[in-house]
C-alpha positions, -999 to +999 in steps of 0.1 A: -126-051-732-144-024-711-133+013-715-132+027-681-155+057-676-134+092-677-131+108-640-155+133-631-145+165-616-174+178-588-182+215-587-205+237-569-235+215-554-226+183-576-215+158-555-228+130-573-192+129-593-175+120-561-157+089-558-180+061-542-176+058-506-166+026-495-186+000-473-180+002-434-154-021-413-147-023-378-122+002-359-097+001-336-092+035-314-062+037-286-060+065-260-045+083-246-012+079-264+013+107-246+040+127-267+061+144-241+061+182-251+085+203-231+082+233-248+046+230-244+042+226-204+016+199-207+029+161-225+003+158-260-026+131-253-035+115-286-062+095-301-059+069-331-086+057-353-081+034-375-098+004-402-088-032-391-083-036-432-072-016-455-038-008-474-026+031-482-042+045-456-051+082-458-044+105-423-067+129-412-057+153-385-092+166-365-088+198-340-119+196-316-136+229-309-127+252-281-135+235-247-134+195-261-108+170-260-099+140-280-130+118-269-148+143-285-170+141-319-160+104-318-192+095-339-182+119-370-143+104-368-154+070-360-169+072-391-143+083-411-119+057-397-145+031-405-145+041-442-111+042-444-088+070-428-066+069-400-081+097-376-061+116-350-074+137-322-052+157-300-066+170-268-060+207-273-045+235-242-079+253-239-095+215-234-117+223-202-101+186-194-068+202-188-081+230-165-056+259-175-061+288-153-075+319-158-036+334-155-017+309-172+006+327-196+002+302-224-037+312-226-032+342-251-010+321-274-036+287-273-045+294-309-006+290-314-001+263-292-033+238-313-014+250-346+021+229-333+003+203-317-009+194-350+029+194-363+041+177-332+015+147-345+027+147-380+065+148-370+059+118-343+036+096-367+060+068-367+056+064-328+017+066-332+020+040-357+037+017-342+015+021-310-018+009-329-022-030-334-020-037-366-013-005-377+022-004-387+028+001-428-007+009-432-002+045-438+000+063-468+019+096-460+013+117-489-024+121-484-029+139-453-057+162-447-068+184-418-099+191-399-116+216-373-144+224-358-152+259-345-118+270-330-107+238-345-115+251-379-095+279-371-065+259-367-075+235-395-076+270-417-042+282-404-025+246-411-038+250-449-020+286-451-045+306-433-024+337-419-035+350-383-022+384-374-013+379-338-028+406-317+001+408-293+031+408-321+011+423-349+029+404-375+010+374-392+029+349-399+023+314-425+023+286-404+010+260-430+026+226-431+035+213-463+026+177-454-013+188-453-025+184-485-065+187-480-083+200-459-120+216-444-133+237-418-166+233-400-185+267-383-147+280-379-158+318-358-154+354-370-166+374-396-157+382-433-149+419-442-183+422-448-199+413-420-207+374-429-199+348-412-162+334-420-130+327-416-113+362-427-113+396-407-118+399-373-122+370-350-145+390-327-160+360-302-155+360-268-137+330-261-115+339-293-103+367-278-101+355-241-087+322-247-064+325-269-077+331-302-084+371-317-064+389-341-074+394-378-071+369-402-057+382-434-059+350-460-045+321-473-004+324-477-014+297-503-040+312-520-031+340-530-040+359-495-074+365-511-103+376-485-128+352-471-111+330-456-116+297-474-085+273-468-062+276-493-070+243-507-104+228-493-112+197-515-146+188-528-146+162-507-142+187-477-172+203-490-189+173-491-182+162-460-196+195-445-229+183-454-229+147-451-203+139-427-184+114-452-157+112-465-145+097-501-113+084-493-101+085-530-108+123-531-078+130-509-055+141-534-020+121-543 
């Protein structure tokens, strides 16, 4: 009888004690799947990625940067759906697909506005689900982990318990979502209290501030609300995935 090998933890640079990543299968995407939004002023167009195999699937929630839409990065979350995870790409407000004007009064609160799009996704998952051939009883809804790019990363942060101070309010309020249980954030913008590049302190860019970003970000209402802006509970898979664009399925916590 074969003792199995004791789990390895990976820290730091040592990726080599992450779970093997398993082999490639074909995907199925549909788009655009439409969630009426009211509240909102513009319905929610969706995009599901998913394995053709595969039992207990994991969910990965992925906020495009500021300007895309939900065709794009389709390479990195093809990927991930390939290995494994159910990927689902909103097209955010700011989306230069959507065209908001210059004046439209939901353009200072678009930071706001990605942050519920993501919970409007999690709350309807059944009727995504159900939409994707094959799909149905697939899912495995305690390992859900969020995403972002740029000003997706921002919104990826703020889901993990990332507070923003709202410029216009002054109060900074935890919008985390207990559902989320992993999560990363790739080249999210603004600057650290010193100076470095980050997610904490001022988010001083342009197109922060003008579309709908801005405000100072003041720390993780789940960890701790330390400075420097890591999300409260980036994986080491998230870190791994930072630098090789995969994803261990397995790492996902229970």
């Amino acid at each position: 009888m074969t003792t199995p090998e004791p789990a390895r933890t990976a820290t730091g640079d040592d990726l080599s004690a992450l779970p093997a990543v398993p082999p490639p299968v074909p995907v199925v995407s549909v788009k655009p799947m439409v969630l009426p939004f009211p509240s909102r002023g513009t319905d929610l167009h969706v995009r599901v990625s998913a394995p053709v195999t595969g039992q207990d699937l994991p969910v990965v929630l992925f906020a495009h940067g500021f300007g895309s839409d939900l065709d794009g990065y389709a390479p990195l979350t093809d990927h991930w759906a390939a290995h494994g995870c159910v990927v689902v790409q909103a097209t955010h407000l700011d989306s230069r697909r959507l065209g908001l004007a210059a004046d439209d009064p939901r353009r200072p609160h678009v930071w706001r506005y990605r942050v519920e799009d993501l919970k409007r996704v999690l709350d309807d998952l059944d009727v995504l689900e159900a939409a994707v051939p094959g799909l149905a009883g697939r899912l495995d809804r305690d390992r859900v982990a969020v995403a972002g790019h740029s000003f997706g990363g921002q919104t990826a942060a703020i889901l993990l318990g990332l507070r923003v101070t709202d410029p216009r309010t002054g109060t900074a309020e935890d919008l985390s979502d207990p559902r989320v249980t992993a999560g990363g954030a790739w080249c999210p913008g603004g600057k650290t209290a010193t100076g470095t590049p980050g997610v904490a302190g001022r988010m001083d860019r342009a197109q922060y501030r003008n579309n709908g970003g801005g405000g100072d970000v003041v720390g993780g209402a789940r960890g701790g609300g330390r400075g420097g802006g890591r999300p409260a509970r980036q994986s080491a898979s998230s870190r791994a995935a930072s630098r090789s664009s995969t994803v261990s399925v397995a790492a996902i916590p229970k």
